[in-house]
PAZAPA-4460 file (N, C-alpha, C; in steps of 0.05 Angstrom, whole numbers, plus 32768, in hexadecimal, padded with zeros to 4 digits):
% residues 303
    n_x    n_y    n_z   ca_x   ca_y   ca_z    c_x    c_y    c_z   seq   type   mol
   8011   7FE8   8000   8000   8000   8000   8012   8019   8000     1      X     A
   8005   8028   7FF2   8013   8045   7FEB   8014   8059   800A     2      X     A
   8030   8066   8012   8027   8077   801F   801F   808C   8017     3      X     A
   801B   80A6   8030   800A   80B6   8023   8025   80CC   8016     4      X     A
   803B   80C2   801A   8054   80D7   8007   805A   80CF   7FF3     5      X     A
   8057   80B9   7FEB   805A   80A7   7FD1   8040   80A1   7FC5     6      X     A
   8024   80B2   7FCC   8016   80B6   7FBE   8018   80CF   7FB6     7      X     A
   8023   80E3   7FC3   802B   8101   7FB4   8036   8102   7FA3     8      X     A
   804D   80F1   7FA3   8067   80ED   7F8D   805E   80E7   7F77     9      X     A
   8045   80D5   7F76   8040   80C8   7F63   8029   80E4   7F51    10      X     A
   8020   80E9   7F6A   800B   80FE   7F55   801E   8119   7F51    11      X     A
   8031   811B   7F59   804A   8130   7F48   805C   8126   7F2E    12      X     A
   8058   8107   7F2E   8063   80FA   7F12   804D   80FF   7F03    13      X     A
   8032   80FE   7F0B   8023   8102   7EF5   8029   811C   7EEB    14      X     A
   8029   8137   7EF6   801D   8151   7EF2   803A   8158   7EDC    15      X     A
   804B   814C   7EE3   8066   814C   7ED2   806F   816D   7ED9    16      X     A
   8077   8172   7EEB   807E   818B   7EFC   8093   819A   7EDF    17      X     A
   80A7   817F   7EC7   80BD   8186   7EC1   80B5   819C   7EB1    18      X     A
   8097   8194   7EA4   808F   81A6   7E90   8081   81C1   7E96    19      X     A
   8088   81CB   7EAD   8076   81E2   7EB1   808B   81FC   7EAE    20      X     A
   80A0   81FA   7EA5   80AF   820E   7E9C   80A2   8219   7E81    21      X     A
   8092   8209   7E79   8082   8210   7E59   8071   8222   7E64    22      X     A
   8066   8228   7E81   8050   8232   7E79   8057   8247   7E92    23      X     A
   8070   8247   7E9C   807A   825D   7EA8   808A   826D   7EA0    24      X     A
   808B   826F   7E87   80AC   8279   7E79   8094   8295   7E6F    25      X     A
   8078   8290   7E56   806E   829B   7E56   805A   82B1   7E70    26      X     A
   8050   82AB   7E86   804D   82BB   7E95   805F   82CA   7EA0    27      X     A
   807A   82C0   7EAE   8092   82D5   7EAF   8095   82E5   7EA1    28      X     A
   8094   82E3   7E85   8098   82F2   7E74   8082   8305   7E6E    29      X     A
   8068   8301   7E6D   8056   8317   7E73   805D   8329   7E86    30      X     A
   8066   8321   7EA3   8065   8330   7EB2   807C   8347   7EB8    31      X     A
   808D   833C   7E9C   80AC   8353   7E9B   8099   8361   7E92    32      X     A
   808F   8355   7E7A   8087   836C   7E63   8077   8386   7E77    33      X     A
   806F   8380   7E86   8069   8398   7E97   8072   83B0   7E9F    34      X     A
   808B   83AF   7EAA   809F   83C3   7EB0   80AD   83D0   7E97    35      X     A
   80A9   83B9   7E7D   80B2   83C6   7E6D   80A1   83DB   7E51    36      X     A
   808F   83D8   7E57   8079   83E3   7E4D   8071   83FD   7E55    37      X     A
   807D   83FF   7E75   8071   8411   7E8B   8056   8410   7E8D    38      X     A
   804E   8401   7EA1   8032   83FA   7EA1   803C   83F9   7EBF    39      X     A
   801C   8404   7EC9   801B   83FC   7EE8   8009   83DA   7EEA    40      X     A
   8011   83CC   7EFC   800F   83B6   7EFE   7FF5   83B4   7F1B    41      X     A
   7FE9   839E   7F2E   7FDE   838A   7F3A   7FF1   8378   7F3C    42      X     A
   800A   8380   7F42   8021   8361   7F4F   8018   835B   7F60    43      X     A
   8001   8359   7F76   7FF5   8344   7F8F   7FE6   832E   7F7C    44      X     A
   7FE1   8332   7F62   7FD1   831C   7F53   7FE6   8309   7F44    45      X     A
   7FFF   830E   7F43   8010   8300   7F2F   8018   82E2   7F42    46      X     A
   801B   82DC   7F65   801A   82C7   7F70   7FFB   82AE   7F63    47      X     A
   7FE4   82C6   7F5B   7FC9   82B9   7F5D   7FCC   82AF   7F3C    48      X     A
   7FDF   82C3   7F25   7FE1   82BC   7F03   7FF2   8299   7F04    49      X     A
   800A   829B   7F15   801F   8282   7F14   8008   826F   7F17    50      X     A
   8001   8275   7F35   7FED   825C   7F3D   7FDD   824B   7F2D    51      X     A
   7FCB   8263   7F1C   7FB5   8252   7F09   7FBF   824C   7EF4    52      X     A
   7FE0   825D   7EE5   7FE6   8249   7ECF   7FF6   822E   7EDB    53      X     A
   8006   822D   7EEF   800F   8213   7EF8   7FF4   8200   7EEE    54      X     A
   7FDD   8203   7F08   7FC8   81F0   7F06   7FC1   81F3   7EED    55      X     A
   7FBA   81FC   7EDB   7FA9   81F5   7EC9   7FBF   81E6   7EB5    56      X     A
   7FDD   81EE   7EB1   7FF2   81D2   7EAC   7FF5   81B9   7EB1    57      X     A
   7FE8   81B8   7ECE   7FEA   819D   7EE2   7FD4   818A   7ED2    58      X     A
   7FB8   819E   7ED6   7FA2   8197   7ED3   7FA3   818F   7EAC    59      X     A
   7FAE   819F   7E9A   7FAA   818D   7E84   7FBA   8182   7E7B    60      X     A
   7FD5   8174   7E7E   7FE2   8160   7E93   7FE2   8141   7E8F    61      X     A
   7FC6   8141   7EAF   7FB9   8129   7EBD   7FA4   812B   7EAD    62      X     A
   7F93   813B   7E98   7F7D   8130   7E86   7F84   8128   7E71    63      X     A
   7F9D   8124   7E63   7FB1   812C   7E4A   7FBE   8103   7E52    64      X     A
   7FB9   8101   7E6F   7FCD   80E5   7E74   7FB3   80D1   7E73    65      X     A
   7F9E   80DF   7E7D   7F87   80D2   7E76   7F88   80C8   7E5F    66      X     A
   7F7E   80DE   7E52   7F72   80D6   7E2D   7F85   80C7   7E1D    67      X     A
   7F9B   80CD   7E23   7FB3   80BF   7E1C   7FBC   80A2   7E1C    68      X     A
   7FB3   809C   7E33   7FB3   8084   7E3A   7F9D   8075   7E2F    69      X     A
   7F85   807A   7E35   7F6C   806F   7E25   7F70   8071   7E06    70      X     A
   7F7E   8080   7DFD   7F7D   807C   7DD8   7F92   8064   7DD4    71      X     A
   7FA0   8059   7DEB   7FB7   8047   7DDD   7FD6   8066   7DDD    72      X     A
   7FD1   8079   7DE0   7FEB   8083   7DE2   8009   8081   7DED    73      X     A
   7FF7   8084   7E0D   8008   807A   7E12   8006   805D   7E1F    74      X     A
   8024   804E   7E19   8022   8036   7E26   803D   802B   7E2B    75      X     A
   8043   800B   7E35   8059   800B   7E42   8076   8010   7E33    76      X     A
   8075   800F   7E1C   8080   8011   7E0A   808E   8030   7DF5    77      X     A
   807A   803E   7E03   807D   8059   7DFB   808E   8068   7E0A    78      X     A
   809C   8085   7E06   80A6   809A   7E11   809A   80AB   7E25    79      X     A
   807B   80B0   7E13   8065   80C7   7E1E   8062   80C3   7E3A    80      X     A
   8055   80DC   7E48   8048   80D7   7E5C   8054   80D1   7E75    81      X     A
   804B   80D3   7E88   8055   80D1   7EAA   805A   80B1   7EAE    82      X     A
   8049   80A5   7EA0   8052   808A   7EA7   803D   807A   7EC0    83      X     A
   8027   8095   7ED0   8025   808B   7EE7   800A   8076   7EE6    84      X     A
   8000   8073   7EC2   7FE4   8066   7EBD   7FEA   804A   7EAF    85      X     A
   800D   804A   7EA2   8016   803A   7EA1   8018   802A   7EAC    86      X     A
   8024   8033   7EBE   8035   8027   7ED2   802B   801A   7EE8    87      X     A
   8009   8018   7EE7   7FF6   801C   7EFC   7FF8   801D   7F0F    88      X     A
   8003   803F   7F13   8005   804C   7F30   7FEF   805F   7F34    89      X     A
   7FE5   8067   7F23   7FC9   806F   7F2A   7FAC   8061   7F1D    90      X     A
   7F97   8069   7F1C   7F82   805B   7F0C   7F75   8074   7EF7    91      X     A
   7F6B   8071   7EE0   7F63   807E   7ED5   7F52   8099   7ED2    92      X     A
   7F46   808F   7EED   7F2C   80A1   7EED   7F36   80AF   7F03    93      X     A
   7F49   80AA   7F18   7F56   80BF   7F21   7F67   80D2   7F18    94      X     A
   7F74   80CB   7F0A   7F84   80E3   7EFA   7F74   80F4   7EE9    95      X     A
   7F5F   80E8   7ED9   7F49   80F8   7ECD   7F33   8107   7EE5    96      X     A
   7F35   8107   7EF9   7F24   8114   7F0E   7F35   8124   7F19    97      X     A
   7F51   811B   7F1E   7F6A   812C   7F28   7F69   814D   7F13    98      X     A
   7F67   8146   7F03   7F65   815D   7EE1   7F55   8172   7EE7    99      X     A
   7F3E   8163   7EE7   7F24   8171   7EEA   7F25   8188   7F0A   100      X     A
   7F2B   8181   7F22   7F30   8182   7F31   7F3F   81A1   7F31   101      X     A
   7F53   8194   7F22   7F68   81B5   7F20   7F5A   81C5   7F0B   102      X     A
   7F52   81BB   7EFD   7F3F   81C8   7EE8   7F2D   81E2   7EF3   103      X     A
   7F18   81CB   7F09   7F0D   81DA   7F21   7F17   81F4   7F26   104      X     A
   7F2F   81E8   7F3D   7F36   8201   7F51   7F44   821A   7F38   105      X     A
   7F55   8219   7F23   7F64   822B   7F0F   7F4A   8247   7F09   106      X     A
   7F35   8232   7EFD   7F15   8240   7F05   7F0D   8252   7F0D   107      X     A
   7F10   824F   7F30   7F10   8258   7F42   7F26   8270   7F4A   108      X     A
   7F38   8273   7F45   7F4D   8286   7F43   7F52   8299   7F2F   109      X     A
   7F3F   828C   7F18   7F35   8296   7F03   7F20   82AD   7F06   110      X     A
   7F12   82A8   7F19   7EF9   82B8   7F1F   7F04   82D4   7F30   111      X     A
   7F18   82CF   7F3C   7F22   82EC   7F40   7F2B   82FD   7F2D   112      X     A
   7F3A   82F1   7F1A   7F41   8306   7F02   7F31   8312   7EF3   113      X     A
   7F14   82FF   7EED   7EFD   8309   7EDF   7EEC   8322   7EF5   114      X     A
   7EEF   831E   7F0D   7EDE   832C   7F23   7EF5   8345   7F1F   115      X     A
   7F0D   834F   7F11   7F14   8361   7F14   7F18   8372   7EF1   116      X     A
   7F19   835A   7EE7   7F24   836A   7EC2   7F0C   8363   7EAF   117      X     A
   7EFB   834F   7EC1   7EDA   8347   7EAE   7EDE   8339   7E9D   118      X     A
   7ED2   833C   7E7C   7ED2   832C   7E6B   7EEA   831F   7E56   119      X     A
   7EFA   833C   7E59   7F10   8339   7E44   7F25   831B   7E59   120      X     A
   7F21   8312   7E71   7F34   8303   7E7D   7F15   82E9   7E7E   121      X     A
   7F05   82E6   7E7E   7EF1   82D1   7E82   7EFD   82C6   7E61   122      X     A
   7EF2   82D7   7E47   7EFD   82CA   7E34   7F17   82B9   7E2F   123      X     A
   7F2E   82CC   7E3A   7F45   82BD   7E3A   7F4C   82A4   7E47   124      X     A
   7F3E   82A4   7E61   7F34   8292   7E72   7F2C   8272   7E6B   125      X     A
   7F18   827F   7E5B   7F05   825E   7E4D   7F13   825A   7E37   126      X     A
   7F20   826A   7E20   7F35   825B   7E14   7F46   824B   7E1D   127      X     A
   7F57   8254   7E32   7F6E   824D   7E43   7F65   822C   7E4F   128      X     A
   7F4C   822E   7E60   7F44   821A   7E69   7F36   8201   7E4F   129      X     A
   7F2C   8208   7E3D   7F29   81F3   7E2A   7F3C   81EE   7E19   130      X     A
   7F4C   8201   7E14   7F6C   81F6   7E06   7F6E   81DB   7E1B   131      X     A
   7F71   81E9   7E2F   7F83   81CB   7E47   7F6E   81B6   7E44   132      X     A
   7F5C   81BA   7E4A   7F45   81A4   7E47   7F42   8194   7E36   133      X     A
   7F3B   819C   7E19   7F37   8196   7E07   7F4D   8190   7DF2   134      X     A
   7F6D   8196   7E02   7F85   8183   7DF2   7F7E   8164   7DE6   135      X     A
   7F73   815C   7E02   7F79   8139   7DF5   7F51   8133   7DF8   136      X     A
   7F4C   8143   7E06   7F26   8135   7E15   7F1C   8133   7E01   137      X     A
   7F05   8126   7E00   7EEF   8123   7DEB   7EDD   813E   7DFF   138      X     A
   7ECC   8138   7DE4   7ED0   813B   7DC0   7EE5   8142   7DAB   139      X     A
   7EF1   8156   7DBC   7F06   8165   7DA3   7F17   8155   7D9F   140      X     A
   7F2B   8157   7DB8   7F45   8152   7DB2   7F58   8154   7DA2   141      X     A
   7F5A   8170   7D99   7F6C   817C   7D8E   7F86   816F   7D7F   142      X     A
   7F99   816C   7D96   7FAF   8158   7D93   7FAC   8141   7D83   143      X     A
   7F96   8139   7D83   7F98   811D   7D73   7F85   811F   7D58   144      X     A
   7F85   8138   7D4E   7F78   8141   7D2E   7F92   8151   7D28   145      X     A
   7FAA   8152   7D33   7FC2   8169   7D2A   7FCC   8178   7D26   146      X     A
   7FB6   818D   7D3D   7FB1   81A7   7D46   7FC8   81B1   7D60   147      X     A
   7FCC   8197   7D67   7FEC   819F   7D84   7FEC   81BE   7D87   148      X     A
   8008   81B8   7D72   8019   81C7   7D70   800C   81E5   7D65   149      X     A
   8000   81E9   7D5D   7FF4   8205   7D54   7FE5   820B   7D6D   150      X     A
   7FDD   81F4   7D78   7FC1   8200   7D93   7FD7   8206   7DAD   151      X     A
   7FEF   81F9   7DB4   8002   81FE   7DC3   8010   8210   7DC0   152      X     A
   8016   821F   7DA4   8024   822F   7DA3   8012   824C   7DAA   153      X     A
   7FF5   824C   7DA7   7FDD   8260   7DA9   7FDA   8264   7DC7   154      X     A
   7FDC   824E   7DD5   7FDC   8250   7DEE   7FEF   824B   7E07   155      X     A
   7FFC   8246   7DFD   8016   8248   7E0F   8026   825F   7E0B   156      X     A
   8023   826B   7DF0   803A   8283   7DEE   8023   82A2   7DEE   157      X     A
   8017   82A9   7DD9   8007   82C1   7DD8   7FF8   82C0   7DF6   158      X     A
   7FE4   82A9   7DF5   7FCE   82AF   7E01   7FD6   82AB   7E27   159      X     A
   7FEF   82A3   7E30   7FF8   829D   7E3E   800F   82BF   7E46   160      X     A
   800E   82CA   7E3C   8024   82E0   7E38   8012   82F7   7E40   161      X     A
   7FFF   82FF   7E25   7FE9   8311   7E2A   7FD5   830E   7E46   162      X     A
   7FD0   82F5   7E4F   7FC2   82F6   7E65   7FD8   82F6   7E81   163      X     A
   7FEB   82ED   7E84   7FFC   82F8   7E94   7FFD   831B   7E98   164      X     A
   7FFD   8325   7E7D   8006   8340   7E81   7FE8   834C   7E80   165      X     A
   7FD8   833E   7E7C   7FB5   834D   7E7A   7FAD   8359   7E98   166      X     A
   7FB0   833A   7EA9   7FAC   8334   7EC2   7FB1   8345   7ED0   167      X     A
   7FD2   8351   7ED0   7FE4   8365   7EE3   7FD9   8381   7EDC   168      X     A
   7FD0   8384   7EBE   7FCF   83A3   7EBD   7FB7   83A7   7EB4   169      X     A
   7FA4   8398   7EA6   7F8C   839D   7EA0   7F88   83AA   7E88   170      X     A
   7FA3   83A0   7E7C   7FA3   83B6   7E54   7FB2   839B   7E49   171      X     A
   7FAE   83A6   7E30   7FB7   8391   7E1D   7FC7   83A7   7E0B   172      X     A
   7FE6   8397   7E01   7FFA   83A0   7DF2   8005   839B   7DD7   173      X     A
   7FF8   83A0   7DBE   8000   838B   7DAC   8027   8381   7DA1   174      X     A
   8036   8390   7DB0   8052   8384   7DAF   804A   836D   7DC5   175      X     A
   803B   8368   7DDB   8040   835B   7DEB   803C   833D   7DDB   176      X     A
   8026   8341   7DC7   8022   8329   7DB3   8031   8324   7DAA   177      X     A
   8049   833C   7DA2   8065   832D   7D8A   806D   8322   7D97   178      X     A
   8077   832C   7DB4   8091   8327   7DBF   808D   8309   7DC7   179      X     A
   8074   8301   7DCC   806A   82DD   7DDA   806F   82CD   7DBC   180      X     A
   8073   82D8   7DA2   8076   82C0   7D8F   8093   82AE   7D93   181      X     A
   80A7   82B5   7D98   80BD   82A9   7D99   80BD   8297   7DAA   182      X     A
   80A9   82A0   7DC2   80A9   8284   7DDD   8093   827B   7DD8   183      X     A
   8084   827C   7DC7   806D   826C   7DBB   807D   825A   7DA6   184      X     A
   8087   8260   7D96   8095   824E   7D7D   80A4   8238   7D92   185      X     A
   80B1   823A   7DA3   80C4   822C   7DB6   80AB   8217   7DC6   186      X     A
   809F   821E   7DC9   808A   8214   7DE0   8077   8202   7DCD   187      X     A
   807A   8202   7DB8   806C   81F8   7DA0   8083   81E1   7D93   188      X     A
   8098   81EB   7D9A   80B3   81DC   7D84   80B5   81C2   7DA0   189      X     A
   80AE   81C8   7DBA   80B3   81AD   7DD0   80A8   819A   7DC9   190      X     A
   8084   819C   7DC1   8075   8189   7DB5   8079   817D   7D8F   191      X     A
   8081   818D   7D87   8089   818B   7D72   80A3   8172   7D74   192      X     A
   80B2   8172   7D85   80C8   8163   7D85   80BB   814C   7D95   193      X     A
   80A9   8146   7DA8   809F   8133   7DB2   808E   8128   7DA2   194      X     A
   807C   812E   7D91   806E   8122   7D80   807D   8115   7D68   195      X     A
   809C   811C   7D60   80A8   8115   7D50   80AE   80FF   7D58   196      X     A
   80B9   80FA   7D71   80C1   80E8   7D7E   80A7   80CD   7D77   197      X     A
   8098   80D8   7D83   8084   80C2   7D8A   8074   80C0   7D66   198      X     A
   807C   80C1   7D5C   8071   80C1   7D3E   806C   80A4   7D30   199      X     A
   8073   808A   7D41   8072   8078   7D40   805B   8065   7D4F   200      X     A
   805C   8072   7D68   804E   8063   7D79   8035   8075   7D7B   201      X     A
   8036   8093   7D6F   8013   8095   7D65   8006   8092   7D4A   202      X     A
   8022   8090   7D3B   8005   8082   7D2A   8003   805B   7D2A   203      X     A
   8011   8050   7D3B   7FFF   803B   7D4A   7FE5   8037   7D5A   204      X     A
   7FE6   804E   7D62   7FD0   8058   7D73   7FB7   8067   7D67   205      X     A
   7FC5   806B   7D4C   7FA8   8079   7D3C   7FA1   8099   7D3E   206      X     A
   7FB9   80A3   7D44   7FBB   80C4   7D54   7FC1   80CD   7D40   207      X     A
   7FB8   80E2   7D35   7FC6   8100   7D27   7FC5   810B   7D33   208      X     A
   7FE2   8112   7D38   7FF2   8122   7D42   7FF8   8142   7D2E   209      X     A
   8004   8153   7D31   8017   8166   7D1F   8028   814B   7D10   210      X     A
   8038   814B   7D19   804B   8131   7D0D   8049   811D   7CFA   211      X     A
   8034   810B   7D0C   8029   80F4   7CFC   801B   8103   7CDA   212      X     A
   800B   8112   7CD8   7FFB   8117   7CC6   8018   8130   7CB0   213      X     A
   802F   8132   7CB8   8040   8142   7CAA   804F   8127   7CAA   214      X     A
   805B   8116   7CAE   8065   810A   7CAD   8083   810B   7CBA   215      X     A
   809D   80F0   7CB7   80B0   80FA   7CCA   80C3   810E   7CBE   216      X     A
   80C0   8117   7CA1   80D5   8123   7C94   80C9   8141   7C98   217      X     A
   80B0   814C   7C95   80AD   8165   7C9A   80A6   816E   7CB1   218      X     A
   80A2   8159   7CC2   80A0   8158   7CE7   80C0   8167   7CE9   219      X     A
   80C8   8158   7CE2   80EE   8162   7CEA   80EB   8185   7CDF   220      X     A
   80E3   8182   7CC3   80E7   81A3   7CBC   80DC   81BA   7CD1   221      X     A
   80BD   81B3   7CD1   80AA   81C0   7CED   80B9   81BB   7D00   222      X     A
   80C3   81AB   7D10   80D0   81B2   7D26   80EF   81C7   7D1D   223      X     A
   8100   81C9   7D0D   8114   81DD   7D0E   8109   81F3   7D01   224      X     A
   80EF   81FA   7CEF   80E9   820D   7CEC   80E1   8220   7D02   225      X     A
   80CB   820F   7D15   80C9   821C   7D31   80D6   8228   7D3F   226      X     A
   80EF   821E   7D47   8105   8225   7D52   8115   8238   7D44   227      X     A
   811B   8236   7D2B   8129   8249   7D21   8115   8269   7D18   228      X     A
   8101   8268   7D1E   80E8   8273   7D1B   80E8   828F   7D32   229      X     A
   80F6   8287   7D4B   80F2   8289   7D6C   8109   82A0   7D6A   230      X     A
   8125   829B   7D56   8138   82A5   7D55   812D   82C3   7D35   231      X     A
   8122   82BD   7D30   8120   82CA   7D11   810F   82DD   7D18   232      X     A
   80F6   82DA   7D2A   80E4   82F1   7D36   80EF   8306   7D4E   233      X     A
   8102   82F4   7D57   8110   8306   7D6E   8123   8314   7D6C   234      X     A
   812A   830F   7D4E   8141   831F   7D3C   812F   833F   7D35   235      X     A
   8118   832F   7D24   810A   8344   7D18   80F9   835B   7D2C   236      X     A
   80F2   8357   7D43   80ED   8364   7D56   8106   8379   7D60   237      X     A
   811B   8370   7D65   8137   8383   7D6B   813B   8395   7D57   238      X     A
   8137   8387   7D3F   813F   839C   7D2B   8126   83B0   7D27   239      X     A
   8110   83AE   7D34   80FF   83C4   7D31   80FB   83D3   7D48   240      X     A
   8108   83C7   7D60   8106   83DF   7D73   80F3   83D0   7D89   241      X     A
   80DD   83BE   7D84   80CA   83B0   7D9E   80E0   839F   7DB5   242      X     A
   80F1   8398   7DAB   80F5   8387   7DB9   8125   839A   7DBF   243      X     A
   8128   8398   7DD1   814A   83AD   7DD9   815B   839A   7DCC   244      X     A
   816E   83A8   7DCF   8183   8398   7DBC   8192   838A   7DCE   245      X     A
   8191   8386   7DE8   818D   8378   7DFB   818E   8357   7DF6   246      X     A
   8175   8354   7DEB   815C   833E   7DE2   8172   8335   7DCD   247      X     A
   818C   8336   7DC6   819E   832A   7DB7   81AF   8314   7DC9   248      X     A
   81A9   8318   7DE4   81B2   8301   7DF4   81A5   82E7   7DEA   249      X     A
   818C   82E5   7DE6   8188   82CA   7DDE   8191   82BC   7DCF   250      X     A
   819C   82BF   7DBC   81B6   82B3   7DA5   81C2   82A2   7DB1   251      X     A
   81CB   82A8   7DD4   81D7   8296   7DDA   81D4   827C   7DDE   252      X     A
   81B7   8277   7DD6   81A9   825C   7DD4   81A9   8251   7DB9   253      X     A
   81BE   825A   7DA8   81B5   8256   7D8E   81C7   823A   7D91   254      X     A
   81DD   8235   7D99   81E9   821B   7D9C   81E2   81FE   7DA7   255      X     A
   81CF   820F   7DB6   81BA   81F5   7DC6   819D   81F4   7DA6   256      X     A
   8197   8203   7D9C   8185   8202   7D89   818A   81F3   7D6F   257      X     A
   81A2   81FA   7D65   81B9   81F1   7D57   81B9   81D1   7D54   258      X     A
   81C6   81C6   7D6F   81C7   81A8   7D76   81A9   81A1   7D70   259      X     A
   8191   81AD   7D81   8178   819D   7D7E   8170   8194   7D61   260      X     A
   8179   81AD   7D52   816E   81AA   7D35   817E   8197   7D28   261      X     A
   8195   818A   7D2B   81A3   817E   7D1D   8195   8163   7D2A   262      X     A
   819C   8162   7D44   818D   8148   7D48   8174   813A   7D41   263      X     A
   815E   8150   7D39   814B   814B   7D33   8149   8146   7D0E   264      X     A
   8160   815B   7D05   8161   814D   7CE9   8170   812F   7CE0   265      X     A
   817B   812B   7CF9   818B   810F   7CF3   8173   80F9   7CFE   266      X     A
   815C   80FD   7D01   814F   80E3   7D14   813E   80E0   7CF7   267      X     A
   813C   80C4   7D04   8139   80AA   7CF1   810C   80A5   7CFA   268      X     A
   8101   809F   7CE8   80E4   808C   7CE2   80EC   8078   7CF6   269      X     A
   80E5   806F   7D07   80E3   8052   7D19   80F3   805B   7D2C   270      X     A
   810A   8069   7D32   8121   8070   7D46   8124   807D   7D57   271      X     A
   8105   807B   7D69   80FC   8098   7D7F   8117   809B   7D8E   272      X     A
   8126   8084   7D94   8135   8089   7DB4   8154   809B   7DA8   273      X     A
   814F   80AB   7D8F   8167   80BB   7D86   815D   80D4   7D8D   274      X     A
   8144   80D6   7D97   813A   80F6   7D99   812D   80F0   7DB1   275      X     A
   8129   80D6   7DC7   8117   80DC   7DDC   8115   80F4   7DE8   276      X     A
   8128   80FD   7DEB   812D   810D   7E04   812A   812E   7DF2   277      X     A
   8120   8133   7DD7   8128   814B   7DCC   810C   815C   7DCF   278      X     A
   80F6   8151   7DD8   80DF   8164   7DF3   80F2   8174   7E04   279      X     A
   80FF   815F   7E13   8111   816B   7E2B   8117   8182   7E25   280      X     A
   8135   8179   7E11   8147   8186   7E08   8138   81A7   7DFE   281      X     A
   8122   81AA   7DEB   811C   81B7   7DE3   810F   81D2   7DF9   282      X     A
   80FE   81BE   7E0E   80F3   81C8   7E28   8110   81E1   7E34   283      X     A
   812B   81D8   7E39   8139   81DE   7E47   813C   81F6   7E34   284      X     A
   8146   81F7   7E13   8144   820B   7E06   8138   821E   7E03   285      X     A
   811C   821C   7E06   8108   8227   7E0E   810C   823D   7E25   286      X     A
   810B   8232   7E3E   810D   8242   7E58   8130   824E   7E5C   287      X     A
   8135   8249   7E4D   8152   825D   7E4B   8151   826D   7E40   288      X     A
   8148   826F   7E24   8140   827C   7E09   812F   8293   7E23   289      X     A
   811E   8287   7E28   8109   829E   7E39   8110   82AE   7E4A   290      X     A
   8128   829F   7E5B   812D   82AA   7E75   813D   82C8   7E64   291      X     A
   8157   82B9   7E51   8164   82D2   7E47   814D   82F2   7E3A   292      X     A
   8138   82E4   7E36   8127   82FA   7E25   8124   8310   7E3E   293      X     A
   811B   82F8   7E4F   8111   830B   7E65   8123   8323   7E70   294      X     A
   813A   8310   7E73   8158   831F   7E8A   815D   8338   7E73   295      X     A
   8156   8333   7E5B   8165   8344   7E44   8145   8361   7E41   296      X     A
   8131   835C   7E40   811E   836B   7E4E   811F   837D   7E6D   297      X     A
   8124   836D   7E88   8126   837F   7E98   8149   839A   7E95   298      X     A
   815A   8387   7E8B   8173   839A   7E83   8165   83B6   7E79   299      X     A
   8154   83B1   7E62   814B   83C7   7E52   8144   83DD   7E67   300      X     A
   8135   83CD   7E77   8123   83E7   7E8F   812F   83F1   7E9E   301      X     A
   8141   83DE   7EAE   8150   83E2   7EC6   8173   83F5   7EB7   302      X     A
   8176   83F6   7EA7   8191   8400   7E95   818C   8418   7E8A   303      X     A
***
């Protein structure tokens, strides 16, 4: 029998804690954009912004390991996933109630932002929450008609950026939209490289994916286009003045970007375990890429 600390552990393998730099890289980053905009801010609400994007990460997650599992995705044999429905360390319908659950309370923390900025944050709101929902759940399920990567890149980078910075100041910025494409392309290029990966074992499973339905030769292209995409907008932003010349620090991720792309142009149809790890890899690129935008943003203000 499970204790009750090694039942936490287990519901922290599900929530996959590794991946929540995806969806903290963008709210950080809203919340520079603040100072740098000169905008007066509500920083007592930015503890209550982390909170509900953590949960609502957690929460589509554990509904994502659900659906996943039930289509044949994931299984013992695969990369995907926490492993913990596999592995039968939890049972199905708990982890799908676990979802819902955070779904719940995110909701609920939700209702303060709307009780203070009204409609323009309720809308963003019910996007935000049926993006997460409706990744893998029926009816839609997004992810598995080959919508991923465009619906992750819509909501993890813009819509994740602008409501960070909506939240704090109660205005909307349209550089604030440019500046989130680069960590949207990145946050879009993690799944892009995990679906490449798994390009085998879903279409065993009967999944269209992005991937599966492009196949593995222009899967590879979409994934370094993405990435090299992240570098080409953040170029073109400096050279117009939105973004300091500062924001040239990120380059220094171009060697870590560099490797990903080659690796990903050298992987082979049938040969996931040459790229398992290039989610990771890409993830880490990602939150560096970000952090520098950021550090290269407050310089601007504080300099």
């Amino acid at each position: 029998m499970n204790t009750p600390r090694s039942q936490l552990c287990i519901w922290i393998q599900a929530a996959r804690p590794f991946s929540f730099t995806a969806s903290m890289t963008p709210v950080f980053l809203g919340a520079v954009l603040v100072p740098y905009f000169q905008q007066s801010a509500r920083w007592t609400l930015f503890p209550l912004i982390v909170a509900a994007s953590l949960l609502i990460h957690a929460a589509t997650n554990l509904v994502s390991e659900y659906f996943d599992y039930q289509k044949g995705v994931d299984r013992p044999d695969t990369h995907g996933g926490s492993r913990v429905l596999v592995d039968k360390l939890l049972l199905p319908k708990q982890v799908l109630i676990g979802g819902i659950i955070l779904f719940a309370v995110t909701a609920c923390i939700g209702l303060v932002f709307i009780t203070i900025h009204g409609w323009p944050i309720l809308l963003l709101g019910l996007i935000g929450m049926a993006g997460g929902f409706f990744y893998t759940a029926v009816p839609v399920g997004y992810k598995y008609l080959g919508l991923g990567d465009l619906c992750v890149f819509l909501l993890m980078g813009p819509l994740m950026v602008i409501g960070s910075f909506y939240v704090l100041t109660g205005s909307y910025h349209t550089y604030v939209l440019l500046i989130s494409l680069p960590v949207g392309c990145l946050v879009a290029a993690i799944l892009s490289g995990n679906n490449l990966r798994d390009i085998l074992h879903d279409t065993q499973a009967g999944i269209n994916s992005t991937a599966t339905l492009l196949g593995h030769r222009w899967a590879r292209l979409e994934y370094s286009g993405l990435v090299i995409a992240a570098y080409v907008v953040t170029g073109a932003m400096i050279a117009f003045g939105i973004l300091p010349l500062w924001s040239l620090l990120t380059l220094l991720t171009i060697p870590t970007a560099v490797k990903n792309i080659k690796i990903t142009l050298k992987s082979q149809t049938g040969r996931p375990q040459n790229i398992a790890t290039l989610d990771v890899k890409t993830a880490q690129l990602h939150l560096v890429f970000g952090i520098l935008l950021m550090v290269s943003i407050l310089l601007r203000v504080f300099l």
